[in-house]
N, C-alpha and C positions, 0 to 999 in steps of 0.2 A: 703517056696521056691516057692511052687505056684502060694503065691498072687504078689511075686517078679516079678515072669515071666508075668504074666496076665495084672500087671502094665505097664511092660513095651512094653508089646504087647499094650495097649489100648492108651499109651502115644505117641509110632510110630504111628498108627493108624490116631490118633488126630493131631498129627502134618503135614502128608500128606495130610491132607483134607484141609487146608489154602495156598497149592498152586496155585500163580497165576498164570496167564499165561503173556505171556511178547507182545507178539498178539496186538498190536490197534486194541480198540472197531471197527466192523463194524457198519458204523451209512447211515441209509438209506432213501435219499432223499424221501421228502414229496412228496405226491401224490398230484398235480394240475388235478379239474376238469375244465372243459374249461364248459362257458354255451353255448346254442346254437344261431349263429349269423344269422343273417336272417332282410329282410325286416321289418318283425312281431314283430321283437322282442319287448318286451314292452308294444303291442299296445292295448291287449286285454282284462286286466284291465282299461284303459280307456273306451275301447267301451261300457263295460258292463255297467259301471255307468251310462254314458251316456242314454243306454237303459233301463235303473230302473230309471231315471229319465224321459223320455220322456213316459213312459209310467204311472208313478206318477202322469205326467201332462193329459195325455189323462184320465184316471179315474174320473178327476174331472170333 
């Protein structure tokens, strides 16, 4: 009678653990990083070469 009862406790159990909820998923807009706008922008990877190169030239 025991293992009766214990079944039937462990089968309620089991069966309320697969309830869903009826709730739409919340789905949360992507985060946009902006980069920063400016005169500069861009230019300072040019410059550099620019100056490893002029100075490449002056070495010699």
């Amino acid at each position: 009678m025991k293992k009766l009862v214990l079944a039937a406790a462990l089968t309620a159990a089991a069966s309320t653990a697969y309830a869903g909820n009826i709730q739409e998923p919340l789905i949360e807009a992507p985060i946009i990083v902006e980069e920063a706008t400016g005169s500069s922008q861009g230019i300072l990877l040019p410059l550099i070469i620019v100056l490893l190169i002029a100075a490449a030239v002056a070495a010699d």
